[in-house]
Structures are given as C-alpha cells and as structure tokens.
N, C-alpha and C positions, 0 to 999 in steps of 0.2 A: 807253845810259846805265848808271855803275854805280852800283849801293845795296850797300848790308851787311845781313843777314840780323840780325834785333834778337829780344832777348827779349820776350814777350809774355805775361804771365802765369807759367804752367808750359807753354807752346808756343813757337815761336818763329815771328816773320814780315818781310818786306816791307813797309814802306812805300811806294806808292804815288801818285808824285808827280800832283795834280790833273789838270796838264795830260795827261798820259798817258793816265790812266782817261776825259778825255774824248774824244781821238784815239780808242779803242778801244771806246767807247760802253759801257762797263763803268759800273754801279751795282748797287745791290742784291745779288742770291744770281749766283754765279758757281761753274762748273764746271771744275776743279784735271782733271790728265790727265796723266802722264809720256808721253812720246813720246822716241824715238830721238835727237830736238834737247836735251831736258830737259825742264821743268815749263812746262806750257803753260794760262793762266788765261784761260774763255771765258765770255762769259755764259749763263748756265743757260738751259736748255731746258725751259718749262715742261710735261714728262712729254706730251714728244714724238711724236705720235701716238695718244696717247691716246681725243681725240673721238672720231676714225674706230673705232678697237677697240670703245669705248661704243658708235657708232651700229648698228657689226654684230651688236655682243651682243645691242642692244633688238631689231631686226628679226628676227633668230632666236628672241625671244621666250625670252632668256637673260640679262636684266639685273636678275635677284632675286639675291638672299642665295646664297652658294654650300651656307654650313651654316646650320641657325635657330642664333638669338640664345640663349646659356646664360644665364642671370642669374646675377649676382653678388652677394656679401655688398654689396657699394656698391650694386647699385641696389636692394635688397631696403630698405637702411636710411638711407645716407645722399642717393642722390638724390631728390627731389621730381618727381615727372612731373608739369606745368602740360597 
C-alpha cells in the first residue's frame, strides 16, 4: 500500500489505514526502529524483562533506593504529604 508522508503539527507522519493497524495488532504506544529495510513500527514492549531483573534484585536483598531521597524546595513547600 502507498501513503504520503503528511504534516503534523511541527512533525511530520503517516496515516495509518484501520485495516492495517488491525492485521498488525497495533494500538496504543508503539516502538519506531530503522532497520536495513527502512522504518519498521512494532508494538511496544512493555520494559521487556523487567520483572525478572526486580525479582533478582529483591532476592539479593537489593531492591531499596540506590541513593536517599534529597528534598526539594517542592516538597518542603508546595507538596502536602496525606
């Protein structure tokens, strides 16, 4: 299928015919990639691996704060802690 590349604001994009995006199971946040073929648009990986890295940290007994918390002029004056 071909499209034209459209303006978008101050960016430019693709329009994405319906059918399409549903063949491809595309919604929501999607992950942009150049590859050797050209620009390749995949569904995001929601921070891929992640759990597993968590569950090893907690088990080593490594899943606190790396640095303590500095306060800031916002939380000294304008957050309320409930």
């Amino acid at each position: 299928m071909k499209t034209r590349i459209v303006r978008i604001g101050n960016s430019q994009g693709v329009r994405i015919p319906k059918p399409l995006l549903e063949e491809a199971g595309l919604e929501g946040d999607v992950e942009l990639r150049i590859t050797d073929e050209g620009l390749v648009v995949a569904p995001a990986a929601p921070r891929a691996g992640w759990r597993d890295d968590a569950e090893a940290l907690r088990a080593r007994g490594e899943s606190g704060l790396i640095d303590e918390a500095v306060p800031t002029a916002f939380d000294e004056t304008e957050w309320v802690w409930a």
